[in-house]
C-alpha positions, -999 to 999 in steps of 0.1 A, spaced: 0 0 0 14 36 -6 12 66 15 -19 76 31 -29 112 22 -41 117 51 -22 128 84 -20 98 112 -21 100 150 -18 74 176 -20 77 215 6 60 230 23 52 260 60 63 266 85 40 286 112 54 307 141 47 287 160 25 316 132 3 309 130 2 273 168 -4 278 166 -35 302 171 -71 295 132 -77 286 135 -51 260 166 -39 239 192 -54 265 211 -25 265 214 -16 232 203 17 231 212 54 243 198 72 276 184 98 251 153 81 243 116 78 245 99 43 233 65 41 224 44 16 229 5 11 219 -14 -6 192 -31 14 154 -12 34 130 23 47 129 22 82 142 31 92 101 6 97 69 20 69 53 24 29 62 -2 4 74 -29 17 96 -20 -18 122 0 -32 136 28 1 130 48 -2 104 86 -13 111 97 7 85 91 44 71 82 61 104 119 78 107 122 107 112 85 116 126 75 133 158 65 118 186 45 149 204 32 147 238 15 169 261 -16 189 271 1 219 247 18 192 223 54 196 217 77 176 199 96 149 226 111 129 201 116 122 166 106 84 155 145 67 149 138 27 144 120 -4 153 125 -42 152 120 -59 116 87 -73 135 62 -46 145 43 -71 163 71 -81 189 60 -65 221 95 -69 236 111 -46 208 90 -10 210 97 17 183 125 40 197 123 77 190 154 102 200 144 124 225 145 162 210 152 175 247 190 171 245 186 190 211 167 215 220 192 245 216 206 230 180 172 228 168 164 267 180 197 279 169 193 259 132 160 272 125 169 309 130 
């Protein structure tokens, strides 16, 4: 299936990253610097399958969160199996890049 033309949200849950990063997870394979989230529907992108997400071609999305939404994160990988529960998408938090991001888009 091609791209939806049509903007896609999902409500998630986010993981603290020490627990994405334990050995039920992504046994340590993974930076402190992220946000993993977790839930069932569409990708958070307008394009790939509405369900299960789709393991591939949500890079570089926004993961936005809050009661005045914000970008957290920006979608990075996931396993090769979007169903595996024990493997959750992985986004890099924006936090730590926060000033980069200001300064780049003056």
């Amino acid at each position: 299936r091609g791209p939806s033309p049509t903007l896609q949200e999902l409500e998630v849950t986010v993981m603290e990253a020490r627990m994405c990063n334990n050995s039920r997870f992504w046994k340590g394979g993974i930076g402190p610097a992220v946000r993993c989230p977790s839930g069932h529907g569409g990708g958070p992108c307008p394009h790939g399958p509405v369900s299960p997400p789709s393991p591939q071609g949500d890079s570089g999305c926004p993961l936005v969160c809050g009661k005045r939404p914000a970008v957290a994160g920006v979608m990075s990988f996931s396993s090769r199996n979007a169903t595996d529960p024990f493997k959750p998408p992985v986004a890099t938090s924006t936090v730590k890049y926060k000033k980069w991001i200001q300064k780049t888009l003056r």
